[in-house]
C-alpha positions in Angstrom: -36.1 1.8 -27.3 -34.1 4.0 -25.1 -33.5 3.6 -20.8 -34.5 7.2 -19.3 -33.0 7.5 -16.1 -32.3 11.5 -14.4 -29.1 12.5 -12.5 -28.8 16.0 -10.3 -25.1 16.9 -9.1 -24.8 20.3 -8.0 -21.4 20.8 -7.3 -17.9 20.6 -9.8 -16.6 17.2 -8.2 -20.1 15.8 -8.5 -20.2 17.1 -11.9 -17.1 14.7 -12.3 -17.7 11.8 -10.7 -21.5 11.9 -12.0 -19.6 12.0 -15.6 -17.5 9.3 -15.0 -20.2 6.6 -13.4 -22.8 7.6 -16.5 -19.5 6.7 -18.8 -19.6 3.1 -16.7 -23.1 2.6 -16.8 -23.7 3.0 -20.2 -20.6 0.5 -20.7 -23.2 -1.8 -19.1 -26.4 -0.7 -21.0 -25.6 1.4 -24.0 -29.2 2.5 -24.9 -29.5 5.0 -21.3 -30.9 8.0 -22.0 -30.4 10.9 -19.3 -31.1 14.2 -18.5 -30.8 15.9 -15.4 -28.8 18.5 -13.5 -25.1 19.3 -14.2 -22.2 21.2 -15.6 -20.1 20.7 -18.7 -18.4 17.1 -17.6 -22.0 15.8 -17.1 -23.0 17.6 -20.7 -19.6 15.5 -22.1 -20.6 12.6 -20.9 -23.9 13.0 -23.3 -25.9 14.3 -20.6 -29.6 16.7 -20.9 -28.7 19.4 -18.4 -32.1 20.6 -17.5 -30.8 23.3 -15.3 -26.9 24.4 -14.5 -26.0 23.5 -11.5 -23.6 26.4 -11.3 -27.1 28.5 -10.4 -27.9 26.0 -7.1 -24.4 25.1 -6.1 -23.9 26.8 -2.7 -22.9 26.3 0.8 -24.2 28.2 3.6 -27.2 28.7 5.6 -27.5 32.4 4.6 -25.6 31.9 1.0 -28.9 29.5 0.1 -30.8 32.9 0.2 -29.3 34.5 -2.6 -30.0 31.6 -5.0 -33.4 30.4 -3.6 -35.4 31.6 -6.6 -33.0 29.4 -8.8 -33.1 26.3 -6.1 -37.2 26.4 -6.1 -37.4 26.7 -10.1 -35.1 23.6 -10.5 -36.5 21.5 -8.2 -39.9 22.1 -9.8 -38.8 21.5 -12.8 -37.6 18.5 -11.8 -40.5 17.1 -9.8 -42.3 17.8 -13.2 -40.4 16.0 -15.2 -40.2 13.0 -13.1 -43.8 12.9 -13.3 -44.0 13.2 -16.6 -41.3 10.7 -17.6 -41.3 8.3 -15.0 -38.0 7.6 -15.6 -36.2 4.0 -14.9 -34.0 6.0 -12.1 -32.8 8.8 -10.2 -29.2 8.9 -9.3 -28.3 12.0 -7.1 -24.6 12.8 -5.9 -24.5 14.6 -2.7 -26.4 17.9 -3.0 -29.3 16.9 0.1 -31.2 19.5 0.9 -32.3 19.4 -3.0 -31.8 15.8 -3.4 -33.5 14.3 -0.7 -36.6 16.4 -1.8 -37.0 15.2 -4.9 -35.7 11.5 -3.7 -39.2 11.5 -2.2 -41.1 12.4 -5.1 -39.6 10.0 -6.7 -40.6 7.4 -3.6 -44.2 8.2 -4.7 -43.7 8.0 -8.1 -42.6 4.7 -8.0 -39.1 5.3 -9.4 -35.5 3.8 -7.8 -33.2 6.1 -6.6 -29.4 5.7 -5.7 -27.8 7.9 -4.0 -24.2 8.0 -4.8 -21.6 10.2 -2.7 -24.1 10.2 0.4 -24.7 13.3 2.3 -22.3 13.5 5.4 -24.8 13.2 7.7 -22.0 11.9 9.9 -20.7 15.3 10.8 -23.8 17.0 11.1 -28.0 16.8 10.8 -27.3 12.9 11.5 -31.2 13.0 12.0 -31.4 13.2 7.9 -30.5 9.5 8.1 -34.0 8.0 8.4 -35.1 10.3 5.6 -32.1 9.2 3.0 -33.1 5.3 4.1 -36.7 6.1 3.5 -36.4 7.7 0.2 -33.7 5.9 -0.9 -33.4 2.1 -2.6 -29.1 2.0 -2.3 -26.5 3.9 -1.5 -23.2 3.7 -3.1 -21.0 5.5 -0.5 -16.6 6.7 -1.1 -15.1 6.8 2.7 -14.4 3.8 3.9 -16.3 4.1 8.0 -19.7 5.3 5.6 -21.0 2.0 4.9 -20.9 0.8 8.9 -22.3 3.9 9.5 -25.2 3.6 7.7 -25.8 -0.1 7.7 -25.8 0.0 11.5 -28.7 2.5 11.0 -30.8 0.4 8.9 -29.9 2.0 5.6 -28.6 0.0 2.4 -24.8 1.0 1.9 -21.9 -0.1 0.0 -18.3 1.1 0.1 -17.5 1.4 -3.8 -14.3 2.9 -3.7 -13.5 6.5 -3.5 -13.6 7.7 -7.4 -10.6 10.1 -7.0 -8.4 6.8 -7.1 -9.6 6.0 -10.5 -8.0 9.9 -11.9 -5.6 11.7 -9.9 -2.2 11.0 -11.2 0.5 13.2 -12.5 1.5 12.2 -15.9 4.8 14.1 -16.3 7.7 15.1 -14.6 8.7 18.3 -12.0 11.3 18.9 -14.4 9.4 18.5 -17.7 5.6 20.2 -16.0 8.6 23.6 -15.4 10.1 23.0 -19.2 6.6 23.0 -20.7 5.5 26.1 -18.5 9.0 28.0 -18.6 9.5 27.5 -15.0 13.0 27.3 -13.3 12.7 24.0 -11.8 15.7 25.0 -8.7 13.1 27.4 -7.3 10.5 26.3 -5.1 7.3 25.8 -6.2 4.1 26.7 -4.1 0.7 25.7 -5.1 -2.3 28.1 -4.1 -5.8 26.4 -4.3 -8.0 28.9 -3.1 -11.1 26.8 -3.9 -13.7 26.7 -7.3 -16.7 28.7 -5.6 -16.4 32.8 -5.8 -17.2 32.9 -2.0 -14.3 30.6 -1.5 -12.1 32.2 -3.9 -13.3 35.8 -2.2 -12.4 34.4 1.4 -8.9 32.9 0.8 -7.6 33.9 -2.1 -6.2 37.5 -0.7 -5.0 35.8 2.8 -3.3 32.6 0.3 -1.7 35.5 -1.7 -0.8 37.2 1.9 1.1 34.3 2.8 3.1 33.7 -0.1 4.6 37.1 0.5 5.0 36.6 4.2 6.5 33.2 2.6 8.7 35.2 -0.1 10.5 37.6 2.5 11.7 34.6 4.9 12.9 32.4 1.7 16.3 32.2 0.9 15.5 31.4 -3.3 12.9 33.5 -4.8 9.7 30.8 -5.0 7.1 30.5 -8.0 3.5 30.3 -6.7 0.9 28.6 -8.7 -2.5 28.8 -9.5 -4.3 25.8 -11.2 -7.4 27.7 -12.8 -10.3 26.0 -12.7 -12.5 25.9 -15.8 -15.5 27.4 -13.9 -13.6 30.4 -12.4 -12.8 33.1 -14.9 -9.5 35.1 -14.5 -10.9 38.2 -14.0 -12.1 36.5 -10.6 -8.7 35.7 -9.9 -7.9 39.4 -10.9 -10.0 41.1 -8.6 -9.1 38.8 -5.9 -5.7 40.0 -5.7 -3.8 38.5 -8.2 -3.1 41.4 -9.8 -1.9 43.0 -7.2 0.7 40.8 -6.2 1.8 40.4 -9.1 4.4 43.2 -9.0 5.4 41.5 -5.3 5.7 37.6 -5.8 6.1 35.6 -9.0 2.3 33.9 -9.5 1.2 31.5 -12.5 -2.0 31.1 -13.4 -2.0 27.4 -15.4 -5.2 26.6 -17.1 -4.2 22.8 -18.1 -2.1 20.0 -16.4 -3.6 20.8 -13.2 -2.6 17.2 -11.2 0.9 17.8 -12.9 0.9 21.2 -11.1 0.4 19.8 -7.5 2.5 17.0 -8.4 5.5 19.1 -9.2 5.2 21.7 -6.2 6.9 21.8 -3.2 4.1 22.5 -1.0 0.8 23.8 -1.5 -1.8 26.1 0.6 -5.3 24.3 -0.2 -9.2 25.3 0.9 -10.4 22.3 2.4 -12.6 20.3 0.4 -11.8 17.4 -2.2 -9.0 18.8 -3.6 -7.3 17.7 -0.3 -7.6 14.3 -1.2 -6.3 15.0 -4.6 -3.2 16.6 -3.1 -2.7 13.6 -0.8 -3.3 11.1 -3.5 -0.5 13.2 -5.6 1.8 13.0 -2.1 2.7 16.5 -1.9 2.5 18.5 1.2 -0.4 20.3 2.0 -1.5 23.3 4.7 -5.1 23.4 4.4 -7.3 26.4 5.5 -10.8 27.6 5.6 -13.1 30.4 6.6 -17.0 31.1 6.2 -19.1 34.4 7.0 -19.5 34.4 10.7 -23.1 33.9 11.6 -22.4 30.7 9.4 -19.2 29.3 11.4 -21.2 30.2 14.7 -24.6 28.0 13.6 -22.4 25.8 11.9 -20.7 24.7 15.6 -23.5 24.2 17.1 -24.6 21.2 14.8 -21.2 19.9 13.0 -19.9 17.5 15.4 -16.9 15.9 13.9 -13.1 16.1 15.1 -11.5 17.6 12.4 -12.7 19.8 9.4 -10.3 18.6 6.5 -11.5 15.2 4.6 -7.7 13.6 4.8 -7.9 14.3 8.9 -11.3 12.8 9.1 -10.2 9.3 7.3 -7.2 9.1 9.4 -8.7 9.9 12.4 -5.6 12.4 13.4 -4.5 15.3 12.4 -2.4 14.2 9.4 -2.0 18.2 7.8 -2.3 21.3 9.6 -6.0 22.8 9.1 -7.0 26.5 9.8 -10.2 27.7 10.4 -12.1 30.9 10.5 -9.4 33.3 12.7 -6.8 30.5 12.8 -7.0 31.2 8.6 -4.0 34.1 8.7 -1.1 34.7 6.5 1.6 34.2 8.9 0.1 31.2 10.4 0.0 29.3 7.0 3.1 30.9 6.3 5.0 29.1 9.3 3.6 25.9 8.5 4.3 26.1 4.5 8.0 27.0 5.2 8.4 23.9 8.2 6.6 21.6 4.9 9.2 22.8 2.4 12.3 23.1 4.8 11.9 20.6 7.2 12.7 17.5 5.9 12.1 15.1 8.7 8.4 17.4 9.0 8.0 16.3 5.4 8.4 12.4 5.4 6.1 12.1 8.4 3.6 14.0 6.4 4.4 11.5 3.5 4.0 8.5 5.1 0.9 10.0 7.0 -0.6 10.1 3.3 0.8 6.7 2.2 -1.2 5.1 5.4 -4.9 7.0 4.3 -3.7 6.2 0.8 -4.1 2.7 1.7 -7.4 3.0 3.8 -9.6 4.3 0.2 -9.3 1.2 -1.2 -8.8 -0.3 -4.8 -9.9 1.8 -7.7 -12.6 0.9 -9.7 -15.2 2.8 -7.8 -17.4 4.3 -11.1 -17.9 0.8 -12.2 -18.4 -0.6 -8.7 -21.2 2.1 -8.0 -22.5 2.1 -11.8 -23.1 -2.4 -11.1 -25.5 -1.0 -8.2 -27.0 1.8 -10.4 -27.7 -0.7 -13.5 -29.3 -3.3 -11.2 -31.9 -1.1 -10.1 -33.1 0.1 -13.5 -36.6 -1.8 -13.9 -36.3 -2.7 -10.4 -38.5 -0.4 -8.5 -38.0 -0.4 -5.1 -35.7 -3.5 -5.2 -32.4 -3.3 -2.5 -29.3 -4.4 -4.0 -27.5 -6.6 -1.1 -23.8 -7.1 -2.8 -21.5 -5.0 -4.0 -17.8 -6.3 -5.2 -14.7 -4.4 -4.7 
């Protein structure tokens, strides 16, 4: 007879690391059945997607709006199911405004829940702690100052790992990533990451493109700018973003495969903040990293995000390892300047290095989908039962 457990991730890197822990778990009990909320590494990994989570994936106070309709008939289908099920356990990644709603009908219903990839209640809301440890049995967290966080707030937290450290790796060479995509390797090679969401891609694609011809006309060798697509943004996005028309003013490649190969083998790269910084850090290449949101959305945002520093590789090392841009700050010539000092500066470019090396070493060991999917598997017929030990 088959486990029934339910998973909701509602954003692309949850989508992964949601894949990759139900992979581990069923390692550990083979006969899991699940069902849930997801994208297309979640339906890989064998997964019932109830409802895509490409329809409730959104970040912004006024953005929610727009999708509400979708965001109420998930959740109710959901709740529903949960009730009708019962199943062994909910597992949410991130998500919390959704998740932590249905982590409390699933309190009442008598059903575990672990929270994996917590909320970062840390930066803002930090009120939404009580909630998680109320409606929550364990939480499996992936920065390393997470778990003393929440453990000095009364709520069941383990470090497992941060599950980028179990994937990001280039697997071929600069020279044979430019042979396979008929690049000249002796040019520089720029990496735009303009982020997976349309409003991202909207926001900073055209200013990323900017740059890179602000870039062009101050470089001495003609660079190649590249553009890891992303399997959820379609090219005609990237089109009507302004690829097309730069194409006639700077070399751009779109690359649909080998995307850690790509920010392996660049120079520098221009990056939304977001996970992918971590990914670039992890690869060791140089990074400026920008960001802008509509404007009564920075404003609100201000008044309740109280954290230092806006990019995830500042926040772990406390400092500001890479340059980060924000709102205004977000111009062409400004990420310009710092991309050229990245790629010409050398001395600029090992202290960025061994920046990365140090928060390289403060993530951990990999390992982190099996460490988290121990804690998940322990709570299936547990109800209600706190896991205390975690190994890493």
């Amino acid at each position: 007879m088959s486990t029934e457990i339910m998973i909701v991730a509602g954003e692309a890197s949850g989508d992964l690391h949601g894949s990759r822990l139900i992979t581990a778990m069923r390692a550990r009990q083979p006969d899991l059945l699940v069902s849930g909320i997801g994208g297309v590494e979640l339906a890989a990994a064998g997964v019932d997607i109830l409802f895509p989570s490409s329809k409730i994936a959104v970040v912004g106070f006024f953005e929610v709006i727009s999708h509400l309709a979708d965001i109420i008939t998930a959740q109710k289908l959901l709740r529903r199911r949960l009730a009708e099920h019962r199943p062994r356990l909910l597992i949410l990644i991130d998500f919390p405004d959704f998740n932590l709603m249905l982590a409390a009908k699933a309190k009442k219903l008598g059903i575990p829940v672990f929270y994996y990839i917590s909320p970062q209640v840390w930066a803002w809301r930090s009120g939404r702690v009580k909630t998680i440890g109320r409606v929550t049995d364990t939480i499996g967290v992936i920065l390393p100052f997470e778990e003393d966080f929440y453990r000095s707030r009364g709520v069941a937290a383990h470090y497992v790992g941060h599950p980028l450290l179990d994937s990001v790796r280039a697997d071929i060479s600069r020279k044979a990533f430019c042979t396979m995509f008929d690049i000249d390797a002796s040019r520089p090679l720029i990496g735009i990451l303009p982020g997976s969401r349309t409003k991202e891609i909207r926001q900073l694609l055209p200013i990323f493109l900017e740059a890179a011809a602000v870039y062009q006309r101050r470089a001495a060798t003609r660079p190649v700018f590249l553009i890891p697509q992303a399997s959820t943004v379609a090219e005609e996005e990237l089109a009507d973003n302004g690829v097309d028309r730069y194409r006639s003013i700077i070399d751009i490649r779109i690359i649909t495969s080998r995307r850690y190969d790509l920010m392996a083998a660049c120079d520098a790269v221009m990056a939304a903040s977001g996970t992918v910084t971590l990914e670039v850090l992890l690869l060791g290449t140089p990074m400026v990293v920008a960001y802008k949101l509509s404007p009564l959305t920075y404003q609100i945002g201000r008044l309740l995000v109280n954290v230092p520093y806006f990019a995830l590789v500042n926040l772990i090392a406390g400092d500001e390892v890479v340059p980060e841009l924000l709102q205004n700050e977000a111009r062409a010539d400004r990420i310009s300047d710092e991309l050229y000092q990245l790629v010409h500066d050398p001395l600029r470019r090992a202290r960025m290095k061994e920046d990365f090396a140090r928060v390289r070493g403060l993530l951990g060991s990999a390992g982190a989908s099996d460490r988290a999917a121990d804690l998940a598997v322990s709570l299936i017929g547990g109800a209600g039962r706190r896991t205390t030990e975690v190994r890493q």
